[in-house]
C-alpha positions in Angstrom: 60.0 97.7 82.5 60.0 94.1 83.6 61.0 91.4 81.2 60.5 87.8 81.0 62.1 85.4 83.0 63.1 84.1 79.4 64.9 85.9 76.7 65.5 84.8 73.1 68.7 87.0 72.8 70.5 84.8 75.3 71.0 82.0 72.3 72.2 84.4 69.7 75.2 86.4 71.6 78.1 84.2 70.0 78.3 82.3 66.9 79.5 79.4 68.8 75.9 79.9 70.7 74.0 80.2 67.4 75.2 77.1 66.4 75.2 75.4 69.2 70.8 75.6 69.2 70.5 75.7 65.5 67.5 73.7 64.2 68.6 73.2 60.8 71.8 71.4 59.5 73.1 71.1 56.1 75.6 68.7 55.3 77.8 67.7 52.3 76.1 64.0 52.3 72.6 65.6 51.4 73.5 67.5 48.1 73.9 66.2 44.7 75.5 67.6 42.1 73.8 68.1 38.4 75.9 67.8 35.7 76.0 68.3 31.8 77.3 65.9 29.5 78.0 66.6 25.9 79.9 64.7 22.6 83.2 65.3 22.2 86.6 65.3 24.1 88.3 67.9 26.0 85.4 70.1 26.3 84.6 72.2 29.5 82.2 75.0 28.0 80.9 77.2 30.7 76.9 78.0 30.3 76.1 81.7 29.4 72.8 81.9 32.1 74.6 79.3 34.4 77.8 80.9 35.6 79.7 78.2 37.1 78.2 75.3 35.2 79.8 74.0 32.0 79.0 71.4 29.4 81.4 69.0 29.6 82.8 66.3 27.7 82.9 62.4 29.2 86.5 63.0 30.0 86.1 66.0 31.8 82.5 65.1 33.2 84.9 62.1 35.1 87.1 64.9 36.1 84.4 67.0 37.6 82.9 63.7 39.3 86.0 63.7 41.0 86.1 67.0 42.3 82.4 65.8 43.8 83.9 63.0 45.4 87.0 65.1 47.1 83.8 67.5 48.2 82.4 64.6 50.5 79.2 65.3 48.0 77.6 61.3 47.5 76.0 62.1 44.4 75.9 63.4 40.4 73.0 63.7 38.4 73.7 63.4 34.6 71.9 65.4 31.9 73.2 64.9 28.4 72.6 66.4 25.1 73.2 64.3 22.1 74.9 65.0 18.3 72.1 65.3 16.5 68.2 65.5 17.3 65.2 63.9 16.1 61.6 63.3 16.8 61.7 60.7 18.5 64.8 61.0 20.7 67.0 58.5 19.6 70.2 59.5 21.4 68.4 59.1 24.9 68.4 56.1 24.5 71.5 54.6 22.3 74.6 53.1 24.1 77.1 55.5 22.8 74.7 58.3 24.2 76.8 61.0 26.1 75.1 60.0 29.5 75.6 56.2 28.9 79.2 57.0 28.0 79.8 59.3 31.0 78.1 56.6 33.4 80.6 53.9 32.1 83.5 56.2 32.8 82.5 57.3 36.1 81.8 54.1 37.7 84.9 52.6 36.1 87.2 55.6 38.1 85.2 56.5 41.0 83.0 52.8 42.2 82.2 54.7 45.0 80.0 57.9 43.7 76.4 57.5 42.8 75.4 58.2 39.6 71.7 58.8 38.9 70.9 59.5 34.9 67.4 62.0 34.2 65.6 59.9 32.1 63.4 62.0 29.6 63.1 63.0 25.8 63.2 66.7 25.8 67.1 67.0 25.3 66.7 64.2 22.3 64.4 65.4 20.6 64.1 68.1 17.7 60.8 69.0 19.0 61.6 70.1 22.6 59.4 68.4 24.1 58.9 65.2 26.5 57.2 62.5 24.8 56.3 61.6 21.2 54.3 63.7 19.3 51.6 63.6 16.7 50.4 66.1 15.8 50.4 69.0 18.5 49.3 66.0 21.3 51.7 64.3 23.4 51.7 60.8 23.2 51.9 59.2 27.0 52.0 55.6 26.5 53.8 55.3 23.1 56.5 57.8 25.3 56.3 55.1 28.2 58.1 52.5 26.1 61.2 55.1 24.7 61.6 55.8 28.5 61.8 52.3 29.2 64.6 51.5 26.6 66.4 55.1 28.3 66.1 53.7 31.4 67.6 50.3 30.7 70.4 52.1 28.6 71.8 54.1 31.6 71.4 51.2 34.4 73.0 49.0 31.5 76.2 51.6 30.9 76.3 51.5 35.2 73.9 53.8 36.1 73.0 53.2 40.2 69.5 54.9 39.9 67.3 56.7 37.2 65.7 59.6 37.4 62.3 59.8 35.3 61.8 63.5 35.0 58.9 63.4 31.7 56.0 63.4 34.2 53.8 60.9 31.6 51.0 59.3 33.5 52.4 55.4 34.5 55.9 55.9 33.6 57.5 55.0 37.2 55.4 51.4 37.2 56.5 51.1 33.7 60.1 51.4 34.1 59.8 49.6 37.5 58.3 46.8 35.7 60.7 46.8 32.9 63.8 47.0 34.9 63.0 44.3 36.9 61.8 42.1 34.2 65.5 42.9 32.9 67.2 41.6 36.3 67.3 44.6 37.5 65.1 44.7 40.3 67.6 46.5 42.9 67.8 49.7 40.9 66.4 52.6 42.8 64.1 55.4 40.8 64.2 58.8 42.0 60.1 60.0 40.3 60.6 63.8 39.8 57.0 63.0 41.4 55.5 67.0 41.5 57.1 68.5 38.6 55.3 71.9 38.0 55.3 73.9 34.8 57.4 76.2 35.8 59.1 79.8 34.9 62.6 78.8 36.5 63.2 76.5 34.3 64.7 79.0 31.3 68.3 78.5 31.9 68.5 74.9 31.9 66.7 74.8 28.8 69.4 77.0 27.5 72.0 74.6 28.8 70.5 71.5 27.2 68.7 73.2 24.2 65.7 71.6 25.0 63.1 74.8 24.4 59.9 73.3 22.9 59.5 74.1 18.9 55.7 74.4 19.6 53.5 75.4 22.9 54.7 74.4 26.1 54.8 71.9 28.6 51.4 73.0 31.1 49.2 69.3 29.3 51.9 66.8 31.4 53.9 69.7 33.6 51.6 70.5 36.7 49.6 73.7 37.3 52.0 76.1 39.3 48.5 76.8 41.7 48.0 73.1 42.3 49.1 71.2 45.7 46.4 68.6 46.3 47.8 67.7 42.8 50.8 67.2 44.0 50.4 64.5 46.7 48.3 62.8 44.4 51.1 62.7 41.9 53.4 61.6 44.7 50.9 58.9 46.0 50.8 57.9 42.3 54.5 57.3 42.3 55.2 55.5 45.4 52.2 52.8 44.3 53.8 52.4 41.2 57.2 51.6 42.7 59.1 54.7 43.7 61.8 55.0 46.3 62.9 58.2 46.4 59.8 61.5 45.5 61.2 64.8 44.4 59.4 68.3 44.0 60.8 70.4 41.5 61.1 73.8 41.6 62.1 73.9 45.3 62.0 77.3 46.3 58.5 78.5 45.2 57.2 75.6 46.1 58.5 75.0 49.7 54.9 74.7 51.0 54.6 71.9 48.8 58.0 70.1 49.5 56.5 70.6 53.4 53.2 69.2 52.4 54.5 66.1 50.8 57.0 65.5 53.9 53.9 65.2 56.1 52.0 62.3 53.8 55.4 60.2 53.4 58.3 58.6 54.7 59.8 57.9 51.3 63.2 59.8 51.0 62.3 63.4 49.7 64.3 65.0 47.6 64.1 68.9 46.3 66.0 70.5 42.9 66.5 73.8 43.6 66.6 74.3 39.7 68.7 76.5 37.1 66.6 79.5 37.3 66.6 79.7 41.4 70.5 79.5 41.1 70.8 81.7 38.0 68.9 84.7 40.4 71.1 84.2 43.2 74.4 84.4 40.8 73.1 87.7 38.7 72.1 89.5 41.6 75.5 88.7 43.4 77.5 90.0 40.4 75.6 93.0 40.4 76.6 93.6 43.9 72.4 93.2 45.1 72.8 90.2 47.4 75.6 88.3 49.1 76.2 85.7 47.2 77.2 83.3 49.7 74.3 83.8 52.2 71.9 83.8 49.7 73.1 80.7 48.8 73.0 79.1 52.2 69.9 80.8 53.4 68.3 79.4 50.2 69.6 75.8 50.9 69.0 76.0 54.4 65.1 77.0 53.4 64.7 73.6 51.5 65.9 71.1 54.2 63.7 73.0 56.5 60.7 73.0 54.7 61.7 68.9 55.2 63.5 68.0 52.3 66.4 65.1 52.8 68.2 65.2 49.7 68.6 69.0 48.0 69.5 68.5 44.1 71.5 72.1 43.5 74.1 73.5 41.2 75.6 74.9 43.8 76.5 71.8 45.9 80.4 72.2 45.7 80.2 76.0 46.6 78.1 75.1 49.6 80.5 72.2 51.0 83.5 74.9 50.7 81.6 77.3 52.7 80.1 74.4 55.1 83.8 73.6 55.8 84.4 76.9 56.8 82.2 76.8 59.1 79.0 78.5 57.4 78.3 82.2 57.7 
């Protein structure tokens, strides 16, 4: 039986060989690390649905940021959950919040790390949900001005970029306008810019008790079957000022997050969200997958479907193994 002259199998003898052609490189620099932040001192309380992930106080949220920092990982994304809710959010947007706090202490001992604050209403809120209600409706541009006063909160406490992750029509050129009305005109905004209504969201919500009290979150969350939607949304975004678009979830959408890549050159960045890492971690304990290449074939999946920035609970894990060498 004659062969051709060329033969794939050539490439993959040796590791050294395999990674000598491989296509597809993660690095530490491209991850960002989410991170909880909750009232209180001393706290470190790991997540039930999470393993891994903790709420943590300010003072051990700065501890935490520096373990990022020894990692080589640039980034932290800070989520935080206040003392008390109410219906219209209040916390988000106060300057003893846990995320304003937490931005104050991080910049003051680590200058050097990025810290990017989500900017929404759902973890405020005794509601659940995103915006303002009245009623059973969502109120967009009543919602537009609470994001604004979030937004100026964290970039006022030290904040380096924001994060709007509502998905209200108009709330990137709002904040844009209002930040730089404010003299702050050289913050970035990271527009969670097609944010689906997604299943894989369940553990997160669990880790920031944000479950909505009534219906869901399909009237401003995007239609999981949509992906014209979503270049509109990110089309939407950049005219309204954004510099970096996200797509969120990131593995059931990787046809999206490649779709987007081809209509910009914005930064793109991906969150390979709670419920993508909770399935990787519960089938590992139950011995189903290997954890580790899960992880990496997973991460690997999202830069090559042309994501530059991958937003995953699992960033530290993956710089230890990177380090190693991979798998």
């Amino acid at each position: 039986m004659r062969f051709p002259t060329y033969r794939a199998r050539r490439l993959r003898e040796s590791p050294a060989l395999r990674r000598l052609v491989q296509e597809t490189r993660l690095a530490p620099s491209e991850f960002i690390l989410p991170l909880f932040v909750v009232p209180g001192y001393g706290i470190r309380q790991e997540i039930s649905s999470m393993p891994g992930q903790y709420h943590l106080s300010v003072d051990q949220t700065v501890e935490e940021a520096k373990a990022v920092v020894d990692h080589g990982i640039p980034a932290v994304l800070l989520f935080g959950l206040p003392a008390t809710k109410d219906p219209m959010g209040q916390e988000a947007y106060s300057p003893t919040g846990a995320v304003q706090q937490a931005a104050r202490a991080i910049k003051q001992a680590l200058p050097t790390l990025v810290v990017i604050t989500d900017v929404c209403l759902c973890e405020y809120t005794d509601h659940g949900h995103c915006g303002v209600v009245e009623g059973n409706h969502i109120v967009n541009d009543l919602t537009l001005e609470l994001l604004q006063r979030t937004a100026l909160s964290h970039v006022e406490a030290g904040a380096d970029m924001v994060a709007p992750s509502d998905m209200m029509d108009g709330r990137i050129g709002a904040i844009r306008a209002f930040l730089d009305d404010k003299g702050y005109d050289q913050t970035p905004i990271m527009a969670y810019a097609s944010k689906y209504a997604s299943s894989f969201y369940g553990p997160f919500r669990e880790a920031v008790q944000s479950t909505p009290q009534f219906g869901d979150r399909r009237s401003y969350q995007m239609d999981p079957a949509n992906t014209r939607e979503a270049v509109r949304e990110v089309q939407l975004d950049i005219e309204e000022g954004a510099d970096i678009v996200m797509v969120k979830p990131a593995l059931p959408y990787l046809d999206v997050i490649a779709r987007v890549r081809q209509t910009t050159d914005l930064p793109l960045a991906a969150y390979n969200v709670s419920g993508e890492y909770a399935m990787i971690k519960a089938a590992a304990r139950l011995g189903w997958l290997d954890e580790e290449r899960a992880m990496l074939e997973a991460l690997t999946s999202i830069k090559r479907a042309g994501a530059d920035i991958i937003i995953t609970y699992f960033a530290k894990d993956a710089v230890r193994l990177l380090e190693r060498g991979g798998l």
